[in-house]
N, C-alpha and C positions, 0 to 999 in steps of 0.2 A: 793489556796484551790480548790479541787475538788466539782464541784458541785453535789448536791445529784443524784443517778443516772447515775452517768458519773465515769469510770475510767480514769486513766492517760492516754492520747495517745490518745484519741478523741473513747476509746472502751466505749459501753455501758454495765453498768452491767445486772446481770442475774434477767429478773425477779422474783417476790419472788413466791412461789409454790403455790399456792390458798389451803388451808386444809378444813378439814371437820370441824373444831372450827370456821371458815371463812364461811362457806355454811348455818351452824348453825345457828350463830349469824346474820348473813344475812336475812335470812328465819324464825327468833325468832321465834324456835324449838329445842327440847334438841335436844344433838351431839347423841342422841342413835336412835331417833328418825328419823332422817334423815341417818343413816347409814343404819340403818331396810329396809328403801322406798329404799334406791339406791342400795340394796344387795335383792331387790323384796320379801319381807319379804311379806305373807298371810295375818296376822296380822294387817297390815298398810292399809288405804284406797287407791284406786284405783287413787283418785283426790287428795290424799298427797305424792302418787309416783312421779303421773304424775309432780305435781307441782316441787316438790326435782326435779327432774331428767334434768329439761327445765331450771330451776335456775341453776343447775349445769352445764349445758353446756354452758350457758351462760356467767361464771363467770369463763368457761376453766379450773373447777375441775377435777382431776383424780387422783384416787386412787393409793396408791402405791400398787402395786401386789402383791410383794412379805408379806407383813404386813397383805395386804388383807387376802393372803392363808393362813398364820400361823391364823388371826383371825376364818374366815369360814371355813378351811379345804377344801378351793374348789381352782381350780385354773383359774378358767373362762374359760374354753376350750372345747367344744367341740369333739366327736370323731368320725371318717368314715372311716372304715377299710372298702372297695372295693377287690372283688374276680376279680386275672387275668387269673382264666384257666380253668371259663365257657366262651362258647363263647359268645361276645357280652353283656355280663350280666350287661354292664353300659353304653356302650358308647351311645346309644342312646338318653342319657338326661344330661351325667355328665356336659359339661361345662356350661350350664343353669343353672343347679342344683348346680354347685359348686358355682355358683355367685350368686344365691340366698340364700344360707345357708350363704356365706363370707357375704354378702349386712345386713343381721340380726343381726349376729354376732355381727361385727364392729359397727354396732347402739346402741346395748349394751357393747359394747368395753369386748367383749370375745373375742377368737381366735378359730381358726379351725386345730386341728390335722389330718393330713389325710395320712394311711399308705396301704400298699399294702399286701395280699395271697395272695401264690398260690395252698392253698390245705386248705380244711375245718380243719383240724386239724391244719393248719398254724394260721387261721382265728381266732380261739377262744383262741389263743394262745397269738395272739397279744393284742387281747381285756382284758386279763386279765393282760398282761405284762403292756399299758401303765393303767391300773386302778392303779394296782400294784406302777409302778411309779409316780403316781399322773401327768400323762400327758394328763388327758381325765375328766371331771367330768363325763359324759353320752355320751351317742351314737345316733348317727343316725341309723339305722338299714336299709338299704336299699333291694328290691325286696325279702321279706320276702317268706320265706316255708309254706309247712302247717305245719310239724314239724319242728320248725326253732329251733335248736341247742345253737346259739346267744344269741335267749331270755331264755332260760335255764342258758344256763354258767352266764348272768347278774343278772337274779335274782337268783344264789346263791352267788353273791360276792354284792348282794345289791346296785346294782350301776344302776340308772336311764337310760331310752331307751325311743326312741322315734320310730316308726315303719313308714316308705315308703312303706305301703302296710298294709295289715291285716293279720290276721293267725289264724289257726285252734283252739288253748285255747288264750282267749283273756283275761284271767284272769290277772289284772294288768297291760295291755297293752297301752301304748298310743301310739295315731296314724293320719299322714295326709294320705289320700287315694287319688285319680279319681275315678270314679264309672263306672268304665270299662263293670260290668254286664249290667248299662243302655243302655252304648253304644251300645251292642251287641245286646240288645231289642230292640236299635230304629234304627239298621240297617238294622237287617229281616223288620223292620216296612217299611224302605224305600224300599227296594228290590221291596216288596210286592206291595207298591203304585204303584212300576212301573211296574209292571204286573208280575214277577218270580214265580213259583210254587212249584221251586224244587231249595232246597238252601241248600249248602253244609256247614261245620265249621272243619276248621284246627284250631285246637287247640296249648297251650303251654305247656311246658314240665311239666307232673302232680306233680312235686315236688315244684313248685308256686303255692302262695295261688289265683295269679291273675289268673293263670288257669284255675280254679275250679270256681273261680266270674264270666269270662267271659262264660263261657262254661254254668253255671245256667244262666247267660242272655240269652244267643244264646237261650237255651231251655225254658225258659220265651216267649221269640219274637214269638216262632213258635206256641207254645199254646196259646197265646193271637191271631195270625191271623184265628187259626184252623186249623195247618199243622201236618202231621203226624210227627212222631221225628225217622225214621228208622236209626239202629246205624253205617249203612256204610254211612253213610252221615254226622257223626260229632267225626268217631271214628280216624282220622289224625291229629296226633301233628306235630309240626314242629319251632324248631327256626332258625333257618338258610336260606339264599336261597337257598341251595339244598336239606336243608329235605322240602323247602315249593316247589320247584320245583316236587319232591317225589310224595309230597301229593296230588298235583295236577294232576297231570299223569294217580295218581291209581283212583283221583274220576272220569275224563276223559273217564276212559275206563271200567267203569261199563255200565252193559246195558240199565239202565238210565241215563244217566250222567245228574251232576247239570247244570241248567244255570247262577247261579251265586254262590259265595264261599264269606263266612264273616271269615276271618283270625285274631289272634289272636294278632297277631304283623307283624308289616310292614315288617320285613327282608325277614319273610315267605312267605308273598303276591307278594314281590319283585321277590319272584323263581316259581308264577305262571306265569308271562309275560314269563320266557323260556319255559314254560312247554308250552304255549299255541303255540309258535313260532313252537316247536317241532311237534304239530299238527296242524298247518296251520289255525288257527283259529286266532281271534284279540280278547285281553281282552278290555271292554266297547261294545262289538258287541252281539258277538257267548257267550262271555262267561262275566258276570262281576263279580267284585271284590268290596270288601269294608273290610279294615284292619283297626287297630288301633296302634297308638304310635305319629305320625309323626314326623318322622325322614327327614331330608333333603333331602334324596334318591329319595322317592317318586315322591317330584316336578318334577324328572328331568327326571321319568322313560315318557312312550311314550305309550298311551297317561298318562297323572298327574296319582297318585296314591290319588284315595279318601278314603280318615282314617279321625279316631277322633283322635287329639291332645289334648296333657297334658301338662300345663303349666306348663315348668319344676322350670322356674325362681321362680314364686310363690308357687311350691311345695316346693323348697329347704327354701324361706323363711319362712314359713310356722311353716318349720319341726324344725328350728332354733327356733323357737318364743318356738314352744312348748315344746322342750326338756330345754329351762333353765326355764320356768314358772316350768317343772317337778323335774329337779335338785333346785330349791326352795322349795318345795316340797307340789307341788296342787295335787293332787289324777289323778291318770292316767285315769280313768274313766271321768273326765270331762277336757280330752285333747282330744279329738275327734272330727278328720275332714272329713267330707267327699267333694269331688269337683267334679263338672260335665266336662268330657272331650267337645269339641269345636268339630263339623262335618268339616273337612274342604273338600267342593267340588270338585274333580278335572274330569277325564275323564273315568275312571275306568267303572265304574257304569251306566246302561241308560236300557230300556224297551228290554226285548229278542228279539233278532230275528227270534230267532228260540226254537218249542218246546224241551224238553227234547228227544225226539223218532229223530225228523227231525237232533237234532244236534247228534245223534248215530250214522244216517246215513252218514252226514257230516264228521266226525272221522275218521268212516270206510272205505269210500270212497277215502279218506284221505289218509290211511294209505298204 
């Protein structure tokens, strides 16, 4: 006779499935009750979730999915359709960011769809194709416009978004941000401690709405210290190292040149180190810098690149948390994050050496 538990041959049989009449009866709570709490239903308290949710993991419950979807209409999934043919337009935070959205997900045992554009009309194309499919319940929305297209094409197929960035009608919007305009207020702020009087701003491309946030910082900082705001001194975009290279060059050779430049993103700030090479000058000296993203690059430029960094990890989870609390469906309006980006010090940055007039002559001299 086989013992219970044991097949022929010394195999053991298959555990039996742990079910939701099993989680129920466990938990002495109706099965509608605890399906509600583990499918994050509004309606359910917050300490009858949390409770179902710890019991069920405990007891190694999981739902069948496929039952689940036909139940809910959802398929647990999350979606992050990524643009490949602006430049740069992800790489600086994806693999953080992918592992903070996966690290969320998989704690509430969803899944993450992640597909590729290469053309804004590709882009909105896909987003409707996997809704279409039921391969996405909602979106991440990453480095948002100020007319962002995305969130148009979603709210007319009624399908939940969660935004990496803010944007121009925030009507229905849920969103994690950084607060990229502070950084740029409290970077003129540093500048200024350290003696600078004349401080430039490359900006990012004006179709980001973080463009527009940081650019009203820059312009915040300068009027909190009592600085003029003349417009060839903040009218340089740049996302690339050679448009920040560009931008550098042209504020260089005005006839007041700045002594220091607050850039919008590190790639940009990365093309004033040639721009300065080009004019025999040293960034952290003659001329300094202070960008934002922190990207890996910077540690290794010469001297450090000092930026405010943005936790990409905890942005991605973040963004996870909030788009299934919103495909549950909690009001978009009270999904809203804001985060303070992190200074990180390196050599960029330190007290002029020279006025704005003395370093014209320098240039000139130079040249």
């Amino acid at each position: 006779m086989v013992p219970a538990g044991r097949l022929g041959g010394g195999a053991t049989a298959p555990k039996r499935r742990v079910t939701i009449n099993d989680l129920a009866d466990d938990l002495g709570l109706a099965k509608g009750t605890v399906s509600r709490a583990l499918n994050g239903h509004p309606d359910i308290a917050e300490t009858t979730r949390l409770r179902v949710c710890r019991r069920a993991e405990a007891m190694g419950y999981r739902p069948l999915s496929q039952a689940q979807g036909i139940r809910t209409g959802r398929t647990r999934s999350i979606g992050l359709v990524l643009r490949t043919d602006l430049p740069n337009s992800q790489r600086p935070f994806l693999s953080d960011f992918l592992a903070g959205v996966t690290r969320r997900a998989s704690a509430e045992h969803w899944t993450l769809t992640v597909a590729t554009a290469a053309s804004e009309e590709e882009l909105l194309d896909i987003h409707r194709r996997l809704v279409e499919e039921r391969k996405a319940d909602g979106f991440i929305l990453p480095r948002t416009d100020v007319n962002d297209t995305r969130i148009e094409a979603l709210r007319a197929l009624g399908t939940p978004f969660v935004l990496f960035g803010r944007t121009g009608d925030a009507a229905g919007c849920a969103w994690f941000d950084i607060a990229g305009e502070t950084a740029m207020r409290q970077a003129v702020a540093e500048l200024h401690r350290l003696g600078h009087r004349r401080i430039a701003y490359v900006g990012g491309a004006a179709r980001y709405n973080f463009a527009k946030l940081r650019e009203d910082g820059f312009r915040s900082g300068l009027a909190h210290v009592g600085f003029d705001d003349p417009p060839e001194l903040r009218d340089r975009r740049a996302m690339t190292h050679a448009e920040g290279r560009a931008a550098t060059l042209w504020l260089l050779d005005l006839d007041l040149p700045p002594t220091a430049i607050v850039f919008a993103t590190d790639l940009a700030a990365l093309g004033a180190y040639a721009a300065a090479r080009d004019r025999g000058i040293h960034i952290g000296r003659e001329l300094s810098v202070i960008s934002y993203d922190g990207i890996p690059e910077g540690a290794y430029a010469e001297p450090g690149l000092t930026t405010y960094e943005a936790d990409s990890l905890h942005a991605g989870d973040r963004l996870a948390a909030l788009l299934i609390r919103r495909i549950r469906g909690e009001a978009a309006e009270d999904l809203r994050e804001l985060a303070p980006a992190k200074l990180v010090r390196r050599g960029s940055d330190g007290p002029p050496l020279l006025t704005p007039a003395n370093l014209a002559d320098r240039l000139r001299s130079a040249a």
